[in-house]
Structure formats: structure tokens, C-alpha cells
C-alpha positions, 0 to 999 in steps of 0.5 A: 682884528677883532674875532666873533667866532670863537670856532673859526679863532680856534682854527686859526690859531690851530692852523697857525700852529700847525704852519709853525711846527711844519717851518720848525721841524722842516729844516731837521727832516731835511738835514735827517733825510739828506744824512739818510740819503749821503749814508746811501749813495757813499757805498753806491757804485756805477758800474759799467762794462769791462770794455767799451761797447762803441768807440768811433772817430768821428768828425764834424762835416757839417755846421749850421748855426741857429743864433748866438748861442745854438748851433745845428752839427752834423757827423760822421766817423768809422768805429766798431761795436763790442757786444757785451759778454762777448770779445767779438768786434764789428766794423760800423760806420756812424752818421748823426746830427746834434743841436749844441747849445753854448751857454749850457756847453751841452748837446741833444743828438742822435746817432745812426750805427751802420753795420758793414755786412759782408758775405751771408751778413747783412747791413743792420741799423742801430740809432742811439739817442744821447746828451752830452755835457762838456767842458769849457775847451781851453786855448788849446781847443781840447774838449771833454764831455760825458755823454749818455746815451740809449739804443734802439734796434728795432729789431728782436733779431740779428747781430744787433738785437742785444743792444735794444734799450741798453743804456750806455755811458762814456766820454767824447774827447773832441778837438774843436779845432779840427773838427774830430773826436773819439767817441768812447761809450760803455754799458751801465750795469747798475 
């Protein structure tokens, strides 16, 4: 290649060399970046509520598949609610729908809680939008999955109020055999 122009020679050379020293020096400012990062997150702790907010038994009533590798599920079960900072319990029937993905073995749904009012109580709603990602089940047709989940209430009053935008985390140990599982789920306080 013949060059005519000493200037637009020397920004070449002057942009060669700032790609080499950013492809030479990349790999040693990942490394300290990525060491910085580790040294951080070891004494990192997720930290969750001392009792489960919502534990529910839930059973599958419904199975519409979409293709090869999703599925549409619909749910319902009885479980209660656990305030935070509180021992009180309320009673709560639960109803939602999942889209299950088999490849990822993961699922999209939303949750609607139902208070059972009583006396001068009245009937409150909470939905709780979750994802879950679970374990390949074994012969054995148990299943484990995490889940994340966040509330919303709707609401600034009532029985429910405290549980608007709290995020929550836990387990759902599902029998694909029989349809039901036990759906654990705690505050995240970190």
C-alpha cells in the first residue's frame, strides 16, 4: 500500500496502536475488574425473612399445550400469608396461570392471592408476578425449582398494603406426577 499523506499515515499507525494496547491491556483489566468483583460479592449474603411470608399447596387443574416445547398451566391450591415483622397468619386461597417452557425447564406466571374474609374482614386481593426455574425431575417425577417473585396490592390500605412491591424469593417442590406442589416463598431484605 503506498501512503501519500504523511498525516493520515501517522493516524493510522497512531489508531493501530491504540487498538493494540486496548486488545493488550483488556484481558489484565478483566482479570482485575473480575478479582475486584469476586473479593466483593464472597462476603456478599442474601438475606431473607426469618419465616416464610406465603407457603400454598397448589395443584395443577389445568394443561393446554402450546407446541413441542411450551405449555399453558393453570393453578389453584390453599395456603396462608405470614406478614413480615409479624406472627400473624391469614388463610388465602390462590389461582393463577404459567407459560412452562421445556427446553429452559422454566416458567413465566402470575399468582392471584385471595384473602378469606370473615366478620367485619373483608376479601383483599394480591397478584404476585413470579419466574421459576427448575430442576430436570428424575424417574421419580419430583421437581425442584427457585422462583422470584414481586407483589402487587394495589392498594395502600387493608390487610394486605405491606406486601405492595416486596419482593420475594423461594422454593416450589412440585410432584409432575400428581399435579401438586408446596410453594414456599420469603422476603428478600438485601
Amino acid at each position: 500500500m503506498v501512503v501519500r499523506n504523511n498525516k493520515k499515515k501517522l493516524v493510522d499507525m497512531t489508531a493501530v496502536a491504540l487498538m493494540l494496547l486496548i486488545v493488550l491491556t483488556l484481558p489484565l483489566l478483566s482479570q482485575q475488574h473480575w478479582a475486584a468483583a469476586a473479593a466483593t460479592r464472597s462476603s456478599a449474603v442474601i438475606e431473607l425473612s426469618s419465616q416464610p411470608v406465603y407457603q400454598a399447596h397448589l395443584k395443577l387443574v389445568g394443561q393446554n399445550p402450546i407446541n413441542e416445547t411450551h405449555a399453558g398451566v393453570t393453578f389453584s391450591g390453599n395456603g396462608m400469608l405470614t406478614l413480615p415483622n409479624t406472627t400473624q397468619t391469614i388463610n388465602i386461597t390462590s389461582n393463577g396461570s404459567a407459560l412452562v417452557s421445556f427446553t429452559t425447564e422454566s416458567s413465566q406466571a402470575e399468582l392471584t392471592i385471595i384473602t378469606q374474609g370473615g366478620g367485619e374482614e373483608k376479601e383483599e386481593t394480591a397478584t404476585v408476578a413470579f419466574y421459576e426455574i427448575d430442576r430436570r425431575p428424575p424417574p421419580t417425577g419430583e421437581s425442584k425449582g427457585i422462583v422470584i417473585a414481586v407483589v402487587n396490592t394495589n392498594t395502600t390500605s387493608g390487610i394486605l398494603a405491606s406486601l405492595n412491591g416486596m419482593i420475594l424469593v423461594g422454593i416450589n417442590e412440585f410432584q409432575t406426577t400428581t399435579g401438586e406442589g408446596q410453594l414456599t416463598l420469603w422476603k428478600w431484605k438485601s
